[in-house]
VMD Tcl script that draws the C-alpha trace (Angstrom):
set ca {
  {-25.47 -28.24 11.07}
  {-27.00 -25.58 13.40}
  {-25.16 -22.22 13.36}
  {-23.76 -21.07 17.01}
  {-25.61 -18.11 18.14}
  {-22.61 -16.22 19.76}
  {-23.34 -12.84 20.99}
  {-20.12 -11.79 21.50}
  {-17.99 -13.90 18.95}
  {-15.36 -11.29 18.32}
  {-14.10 -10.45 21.54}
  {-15.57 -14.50 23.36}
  {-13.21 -16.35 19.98}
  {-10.67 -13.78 19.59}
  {-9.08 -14.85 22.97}
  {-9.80 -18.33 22.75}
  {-8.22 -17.97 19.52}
  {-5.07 -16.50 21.26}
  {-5.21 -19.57 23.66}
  {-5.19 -22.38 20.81}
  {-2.70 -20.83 18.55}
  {-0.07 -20.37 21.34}
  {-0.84 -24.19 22.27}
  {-0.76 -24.88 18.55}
  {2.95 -23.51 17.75}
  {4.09 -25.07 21.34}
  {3.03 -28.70 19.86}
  {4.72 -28.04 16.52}
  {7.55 -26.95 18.38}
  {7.42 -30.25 20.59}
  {7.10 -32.41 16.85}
  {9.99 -30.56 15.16}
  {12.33 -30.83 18.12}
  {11.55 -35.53 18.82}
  {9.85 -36.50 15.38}
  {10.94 -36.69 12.10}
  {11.65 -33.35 9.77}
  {8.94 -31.12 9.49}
  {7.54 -30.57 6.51}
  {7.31 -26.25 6.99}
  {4.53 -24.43 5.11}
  {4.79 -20.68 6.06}
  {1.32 -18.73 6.81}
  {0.79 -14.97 6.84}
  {-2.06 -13.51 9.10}
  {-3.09 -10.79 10.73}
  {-3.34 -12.25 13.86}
  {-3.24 -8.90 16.19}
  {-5.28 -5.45 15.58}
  {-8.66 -4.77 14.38}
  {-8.77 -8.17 12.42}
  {-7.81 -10.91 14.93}
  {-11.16 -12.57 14.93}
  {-11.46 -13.88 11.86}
  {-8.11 -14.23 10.92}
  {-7.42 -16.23 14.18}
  {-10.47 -18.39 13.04}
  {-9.41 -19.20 9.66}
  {-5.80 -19.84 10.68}
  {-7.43 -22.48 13.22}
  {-9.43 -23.71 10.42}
  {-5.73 -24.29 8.46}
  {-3.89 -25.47 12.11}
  {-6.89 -28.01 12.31}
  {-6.54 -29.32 8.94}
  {-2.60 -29.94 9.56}
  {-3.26 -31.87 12.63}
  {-5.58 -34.12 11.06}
  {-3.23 -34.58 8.51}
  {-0.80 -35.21 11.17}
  {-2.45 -37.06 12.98}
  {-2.79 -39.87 10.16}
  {0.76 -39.54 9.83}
  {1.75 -36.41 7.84}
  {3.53 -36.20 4.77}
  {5.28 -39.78 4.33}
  {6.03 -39.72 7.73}
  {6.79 -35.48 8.12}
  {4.73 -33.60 10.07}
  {3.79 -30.02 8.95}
  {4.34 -27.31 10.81}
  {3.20 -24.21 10.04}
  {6.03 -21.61 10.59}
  {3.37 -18.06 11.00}
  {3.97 -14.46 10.40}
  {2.08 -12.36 12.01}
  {1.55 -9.11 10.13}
  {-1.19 -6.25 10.42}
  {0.02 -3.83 6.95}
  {1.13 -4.44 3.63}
  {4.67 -2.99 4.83}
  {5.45 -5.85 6.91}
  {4.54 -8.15 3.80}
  {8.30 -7.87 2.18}
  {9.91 -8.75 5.42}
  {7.78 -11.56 6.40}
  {7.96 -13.27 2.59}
  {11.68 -12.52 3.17}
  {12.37 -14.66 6.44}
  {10.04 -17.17 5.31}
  {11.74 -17.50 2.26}
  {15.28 -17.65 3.95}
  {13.75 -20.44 6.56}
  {13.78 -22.87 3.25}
  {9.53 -22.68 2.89}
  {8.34 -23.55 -0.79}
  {4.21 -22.66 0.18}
  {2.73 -20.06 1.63}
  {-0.79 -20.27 2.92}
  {-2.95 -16.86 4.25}
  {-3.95 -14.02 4.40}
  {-7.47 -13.35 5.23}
  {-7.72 -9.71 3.78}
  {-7.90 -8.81 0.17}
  {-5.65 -5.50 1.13}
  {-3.10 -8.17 2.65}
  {-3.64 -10.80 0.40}
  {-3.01 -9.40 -2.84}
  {0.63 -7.65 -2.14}
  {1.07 -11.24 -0.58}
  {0.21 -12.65 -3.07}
  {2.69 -10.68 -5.67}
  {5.32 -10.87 -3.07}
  {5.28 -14.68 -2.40}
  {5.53 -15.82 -5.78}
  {7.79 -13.32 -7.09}
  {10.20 -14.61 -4.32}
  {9.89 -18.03 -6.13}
  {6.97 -19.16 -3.72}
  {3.59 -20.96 -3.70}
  {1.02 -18.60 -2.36}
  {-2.06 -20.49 -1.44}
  {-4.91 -18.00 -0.26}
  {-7.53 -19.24 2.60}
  {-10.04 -16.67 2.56}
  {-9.90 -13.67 0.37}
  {-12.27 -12.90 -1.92}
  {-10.74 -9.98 -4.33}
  {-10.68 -10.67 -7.45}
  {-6.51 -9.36 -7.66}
  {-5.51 -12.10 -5.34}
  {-5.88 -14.53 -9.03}
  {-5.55 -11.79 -11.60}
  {-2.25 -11.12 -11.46}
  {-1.41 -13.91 -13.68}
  {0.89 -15.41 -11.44}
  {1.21 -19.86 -12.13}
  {2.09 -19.83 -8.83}
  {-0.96 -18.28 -6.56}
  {-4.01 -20.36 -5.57}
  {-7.65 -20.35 -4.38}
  {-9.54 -22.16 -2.92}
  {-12.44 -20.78 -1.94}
  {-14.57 -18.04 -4.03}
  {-13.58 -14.54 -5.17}
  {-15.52 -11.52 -5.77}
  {-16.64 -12.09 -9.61}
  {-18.35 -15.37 -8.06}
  {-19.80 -14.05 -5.72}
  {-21.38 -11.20 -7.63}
  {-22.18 -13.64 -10.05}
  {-23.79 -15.78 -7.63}
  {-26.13 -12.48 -6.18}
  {-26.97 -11.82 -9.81}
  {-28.21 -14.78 -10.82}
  {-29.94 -15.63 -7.51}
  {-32.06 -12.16 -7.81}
  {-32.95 -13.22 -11.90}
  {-33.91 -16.69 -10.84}
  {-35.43 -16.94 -7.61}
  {-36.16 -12.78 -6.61}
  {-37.70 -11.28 -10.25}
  {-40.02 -14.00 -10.52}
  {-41.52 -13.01 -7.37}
  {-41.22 -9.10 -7.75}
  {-44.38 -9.14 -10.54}
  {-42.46 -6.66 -12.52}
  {-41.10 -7.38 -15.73}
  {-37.38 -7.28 -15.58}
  {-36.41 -4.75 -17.90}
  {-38.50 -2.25 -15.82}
  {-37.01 -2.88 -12.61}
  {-34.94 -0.64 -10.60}
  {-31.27 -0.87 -9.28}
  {-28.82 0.99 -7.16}
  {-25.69 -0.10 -6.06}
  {-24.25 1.06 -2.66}
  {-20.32 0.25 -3.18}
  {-16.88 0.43 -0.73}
  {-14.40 2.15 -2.68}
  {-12.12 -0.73 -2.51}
  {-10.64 -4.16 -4.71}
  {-13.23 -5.99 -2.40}
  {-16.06 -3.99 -2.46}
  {-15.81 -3.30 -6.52}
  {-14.88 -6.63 -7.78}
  {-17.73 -7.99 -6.21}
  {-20.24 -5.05 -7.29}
  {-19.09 -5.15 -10.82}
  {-19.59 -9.15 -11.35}
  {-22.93 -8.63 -9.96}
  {-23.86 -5.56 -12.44}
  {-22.76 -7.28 -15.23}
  {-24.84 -10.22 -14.19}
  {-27.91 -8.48 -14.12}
  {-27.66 -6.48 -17.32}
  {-26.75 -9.67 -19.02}
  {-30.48 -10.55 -17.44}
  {-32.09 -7.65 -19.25}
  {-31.48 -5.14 -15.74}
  {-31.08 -2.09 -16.36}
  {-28.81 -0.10 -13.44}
  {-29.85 2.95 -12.18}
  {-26.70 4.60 -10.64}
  {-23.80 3.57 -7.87}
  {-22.90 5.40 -4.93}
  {-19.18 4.82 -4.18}
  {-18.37 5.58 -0.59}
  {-14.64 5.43 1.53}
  {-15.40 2.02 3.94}
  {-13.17 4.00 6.30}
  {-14.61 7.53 6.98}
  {-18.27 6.61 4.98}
  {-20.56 9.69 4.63}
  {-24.03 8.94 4.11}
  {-25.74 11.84 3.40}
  {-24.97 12.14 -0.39}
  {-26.07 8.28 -0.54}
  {-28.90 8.65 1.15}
  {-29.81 11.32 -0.92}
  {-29.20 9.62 -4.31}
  {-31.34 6.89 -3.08}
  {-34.62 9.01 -2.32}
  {-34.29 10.09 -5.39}
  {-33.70 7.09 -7.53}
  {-36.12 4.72 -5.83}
  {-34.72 1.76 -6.62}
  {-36.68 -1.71 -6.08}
  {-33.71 -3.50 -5.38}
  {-30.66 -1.90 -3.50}
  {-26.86 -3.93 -3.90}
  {-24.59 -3.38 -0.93}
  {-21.38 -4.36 -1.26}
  {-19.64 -3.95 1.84}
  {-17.34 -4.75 4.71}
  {-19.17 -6.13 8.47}
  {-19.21 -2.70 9.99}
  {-19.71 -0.06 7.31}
  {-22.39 -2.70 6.63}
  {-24.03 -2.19 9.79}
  {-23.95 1.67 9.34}
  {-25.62 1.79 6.52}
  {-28.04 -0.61 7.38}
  {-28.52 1.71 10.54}
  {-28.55 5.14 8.07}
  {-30.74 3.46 5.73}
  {-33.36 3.07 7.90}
  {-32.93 5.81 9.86}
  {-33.54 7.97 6.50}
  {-36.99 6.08 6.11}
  {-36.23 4.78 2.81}
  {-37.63 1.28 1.59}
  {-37.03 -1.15 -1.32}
  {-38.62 -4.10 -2.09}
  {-34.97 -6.56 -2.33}
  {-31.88 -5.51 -0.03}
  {-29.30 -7.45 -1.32}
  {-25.86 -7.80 0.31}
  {-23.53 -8.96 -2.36}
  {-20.33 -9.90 0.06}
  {-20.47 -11.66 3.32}
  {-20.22 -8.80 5.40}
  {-24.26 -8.96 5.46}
  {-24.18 -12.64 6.23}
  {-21.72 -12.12 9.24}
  {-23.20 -13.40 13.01}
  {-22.15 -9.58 14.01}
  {-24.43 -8.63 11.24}
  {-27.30 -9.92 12.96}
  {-26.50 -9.78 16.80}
  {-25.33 -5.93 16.72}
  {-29.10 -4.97 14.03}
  {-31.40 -7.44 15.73}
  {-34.88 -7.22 13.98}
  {-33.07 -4.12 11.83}
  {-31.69 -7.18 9.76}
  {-34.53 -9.04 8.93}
  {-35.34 -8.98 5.41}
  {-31.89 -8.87 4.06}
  {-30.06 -10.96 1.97}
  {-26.37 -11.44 1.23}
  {-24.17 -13.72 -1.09}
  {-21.51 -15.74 1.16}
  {-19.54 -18.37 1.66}
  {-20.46 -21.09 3.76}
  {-20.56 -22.17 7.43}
  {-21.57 -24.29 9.61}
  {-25.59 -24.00 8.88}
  {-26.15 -25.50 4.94}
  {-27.59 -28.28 4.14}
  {-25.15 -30.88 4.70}
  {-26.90 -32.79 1.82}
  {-24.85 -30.77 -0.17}
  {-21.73 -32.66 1.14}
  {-20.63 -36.38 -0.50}
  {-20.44 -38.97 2.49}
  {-17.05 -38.93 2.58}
  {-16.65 -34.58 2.70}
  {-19.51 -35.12 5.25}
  {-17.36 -36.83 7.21}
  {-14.85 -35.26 7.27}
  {-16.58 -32.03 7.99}
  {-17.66 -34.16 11.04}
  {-14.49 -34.98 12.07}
  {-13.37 -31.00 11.55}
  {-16.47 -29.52 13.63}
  {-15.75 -32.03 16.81}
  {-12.32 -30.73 16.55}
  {-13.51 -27.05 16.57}
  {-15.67 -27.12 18.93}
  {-13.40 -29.48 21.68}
  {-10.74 -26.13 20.90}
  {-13.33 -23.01 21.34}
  {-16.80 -24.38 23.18}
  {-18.71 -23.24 20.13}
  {-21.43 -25.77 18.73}
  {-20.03 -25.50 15.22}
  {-17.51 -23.87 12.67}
  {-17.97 -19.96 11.50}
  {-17.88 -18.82 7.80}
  {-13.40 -18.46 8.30}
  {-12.83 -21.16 9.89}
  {-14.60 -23.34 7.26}
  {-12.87 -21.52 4.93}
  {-9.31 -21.89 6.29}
  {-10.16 -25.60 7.19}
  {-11.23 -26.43 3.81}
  {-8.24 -24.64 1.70}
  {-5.49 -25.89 3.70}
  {-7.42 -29.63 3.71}
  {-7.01 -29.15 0.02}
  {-2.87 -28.02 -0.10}
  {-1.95 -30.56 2.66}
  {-4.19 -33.86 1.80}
  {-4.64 -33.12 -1.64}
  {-1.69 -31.23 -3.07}
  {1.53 -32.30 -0.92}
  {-0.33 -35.44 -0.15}
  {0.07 -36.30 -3.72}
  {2.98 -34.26 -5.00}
  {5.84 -36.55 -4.10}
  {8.37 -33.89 -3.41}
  {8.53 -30.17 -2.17}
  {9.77 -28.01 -4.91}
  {7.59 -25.35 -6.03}
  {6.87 -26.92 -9.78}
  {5.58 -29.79 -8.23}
  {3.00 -28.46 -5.72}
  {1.89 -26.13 -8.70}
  {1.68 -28.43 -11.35}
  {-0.12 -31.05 -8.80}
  {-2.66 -28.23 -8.23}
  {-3.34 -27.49 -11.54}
  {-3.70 -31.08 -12.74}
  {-6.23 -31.95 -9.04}
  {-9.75 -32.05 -10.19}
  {-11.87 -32.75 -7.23}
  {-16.25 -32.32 -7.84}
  {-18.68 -30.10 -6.46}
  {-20.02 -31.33 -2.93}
  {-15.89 -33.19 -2.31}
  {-14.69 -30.66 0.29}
  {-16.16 -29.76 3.65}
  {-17.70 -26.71 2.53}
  {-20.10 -28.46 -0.59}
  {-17.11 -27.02 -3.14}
  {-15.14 -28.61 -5.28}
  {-11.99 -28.01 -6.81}
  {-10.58 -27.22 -10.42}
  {-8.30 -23.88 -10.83}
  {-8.87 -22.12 -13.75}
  {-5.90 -21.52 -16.77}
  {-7.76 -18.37 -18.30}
  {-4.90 -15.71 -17.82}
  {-7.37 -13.27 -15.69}
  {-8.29 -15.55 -12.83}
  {-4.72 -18.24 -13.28}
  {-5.29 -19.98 -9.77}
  {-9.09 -19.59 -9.07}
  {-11.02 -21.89 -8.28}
  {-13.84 -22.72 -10.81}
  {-15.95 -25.08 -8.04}
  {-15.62 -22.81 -5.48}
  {-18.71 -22.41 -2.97}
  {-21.21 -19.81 -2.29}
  {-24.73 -19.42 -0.93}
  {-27.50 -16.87 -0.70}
  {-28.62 -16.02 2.79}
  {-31.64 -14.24 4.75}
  {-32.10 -12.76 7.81}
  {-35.95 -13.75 8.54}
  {-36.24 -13.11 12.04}
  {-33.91 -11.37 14.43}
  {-30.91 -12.45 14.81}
  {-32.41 -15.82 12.84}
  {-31.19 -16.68 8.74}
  {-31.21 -19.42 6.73}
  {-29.46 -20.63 3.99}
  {-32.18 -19.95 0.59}
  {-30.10 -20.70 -2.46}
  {-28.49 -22.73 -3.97}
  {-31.79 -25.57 -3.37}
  {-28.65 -28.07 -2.61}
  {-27.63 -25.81 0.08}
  {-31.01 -24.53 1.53}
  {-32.20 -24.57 5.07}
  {-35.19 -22.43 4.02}
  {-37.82 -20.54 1.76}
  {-37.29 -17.20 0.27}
  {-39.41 -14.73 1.49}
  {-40.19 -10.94 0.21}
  {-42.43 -10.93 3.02}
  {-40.16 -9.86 5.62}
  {-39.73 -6.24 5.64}
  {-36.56 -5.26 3.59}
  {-36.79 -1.40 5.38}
}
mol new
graphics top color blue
foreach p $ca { graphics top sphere $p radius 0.5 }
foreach p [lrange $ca 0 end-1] q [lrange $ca 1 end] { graphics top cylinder $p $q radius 0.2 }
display resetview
């Protein structure tokens, strides 16, 4: 599974993202108006402004899913068709769970952003709703203690978790310092995504005998990086935690280095490091670091049983017959995989549509690690602070070892490639 090498994937998928979803909802149209009913699952996305890309890519990832389902004959003979809402800001959330809700829906799959995701979230299944998130990672989306919100794929306490316990097992050992005398700063955006994922990966590390040096909490929006930059010369940390989104990423990466500081462990702790952007837009400015993520198209696919393998397969042809590119990104595995789940697994199996049913058919589904197209598995959690999260959700550790080059180092089931502390961290 070699990762596509896009230079330009933002602005080269975005439109060819436009192209397939207007094709998309002209074929659904085609099915509801000469097949049998539809069965309708509604989708919220931000599918204009700033966050098209990858929303448009996990959405495809979800449209995919539903026309292999399709394909193989639906839902006892009904097709799904997704009926979308496109929305950009949490104030278009009550309107669009509104009009879904009056066009008879009883799911609701999206939204790709934590800050749209969690009033989503709140909004779909106080309306009476199964939400069913496809991408977002804060840890709110699942701790609002709503029975009826799902998800799939991880959130932000696993993968902080997952950072954590990557830098005790496989990054102290080859530091030659003992642990307790190590180091740590954490760089964090000021948000539900940035500090859910910061604060699993703190408490990770003290549980590992870390001790934390300080946090510098920064707007994602307007960052200023002088005070940061500042605390950092003075605390010389050995290992620096970033938790970030994909472009105030890339600044500080940039302001970092510019300020001449060094540490011996960069450590990205969402997947804004892991991003292809990441890489194309710092070049050799990204070598050395690493950064917790979910995966795409470039793990070992001897993580997968022969059966997800396949169907990954059958998924990546798909993909790449719709956008030219050689294999799935990071969203639209992510879409793929938790609609796969709701549509094959869940409705597949539910009998009927109402809302009890689809959530008490999730909560009972108990699918192993290395059963869905990503190397996850699936069993939702009944602990009152994460109702709805996955507990077999997947993540990796990543580095960038050469420019614009990473590999997959952690989990060993997932690796492509060695660890090194070689490569310059900056």
């Amino acid at each position: 599974m070699q990762r596509d090498r896009r230079a330009e994937r933002s602005r080269s998928l975005g439109l060819a993202g436009a192209l397939i979803l207007a094709v998309l909802a002209a074929a659904c149209a085609t099915v509801a108006a000469s097949g049998p009913v539809p069965f309708r699952v509604g989708a919220i996305f931000p599918l204009s402004g700033s966050t098209a890309p990858g929303s448009t890519d996990e959405y495809l990832g979800a449209t995919l899913a539903a026309q292999m389902v399709n394909g193989a004959g639906g839902l006892a003979g009904h097709p799904i068709s997704l009926d979308v809402r496109d929305v950009e800001s949490q104030a278009q959330i009550p309107a669009a769970v509104s009009s879904l809700r009056a066009d008879g829906v009883s799911v609701v799959i999206g939204a790709y952003s934590s800050q749209l995701s969690i009033p989503a979230a709140a909004a779909v299944s106080a309306a009476g709703m199964v939400y069913w998130e496809t991408g977002a990672v804060a840890d709110r989306v699942t701790g609002q203690g709503s029975p009826l919100v799902f998800r799939v794929g991880v959130n932000g306490a696993e993968l902080g978790a997952n950072s954590g316990k990557f830098m005790l097992q496989e990054l102290v050992p080859r530091m030659g310092i003992p642990v307790d005398r190590i180091r740590v700063s954490f760089v964090t955006a000021d948000d539900d995504y940035g500090h859910s994922v910061a604060d699993a990966t703190r408490a990770a590390l003290e549980a590992g005998g870390m001790s934390i040096g300080g946090e510098s909490i920064y707007n994602p929006y307007t960052p200023d990086w002088t005070p940061v930059m500042r605390a950092l010369a003075a605390a010389k940390p050995d290992i620096l935690v970033l938790s970030s989104h994909i472009q105030d990423g890339i600044a500080f990466r940039r302001a970092f280095l510019a300020a001449g500081l060094q540490v011996k462990v960069f450590m990205g702790t969402t997947m804004a490091q892991c991003d292809q952007d990441f890489g194309n837009v710092l070049g050799s400015a990204a070598v050395g670091v690493f950064a917790s993520d979910r995966p795409q198209g470039n793990f070992n696919p001897n993580a997968l049983d022969p059966q997800a393998r396949a169907l990954y397969d059958r998924f990546a042809t798909l993909w790449r017959q719709r956008t030219g590119a050689a294999t799935p990104d990071e969203e639209g595995i992510a879409g793929f995989s938790a609609a796969w789940v709701l549509f094959a697994d869940i409705l597949g199996r539910a009998g009927d549509d109402t809302v009890g049913k689809i959530a008490a058919t999730a909560r009972a589904l108990d699918l192993p690690t290395g059963s869905l197209p990503n190397g996850g598995g699936v069993l939702f959690s009944t602990a009152s602070g994460q109702l709805g999260q996955n507990t077999r959700a997947a993540a990796v550790v990543w580095q960038w070892q050469a420019p614009r080059h990473s590999v997959v180092v952690w989990p060993p089931a997932y690796a492509t490639g060695e660890v090194s502390l070689t490569a310059s961290a900056g």
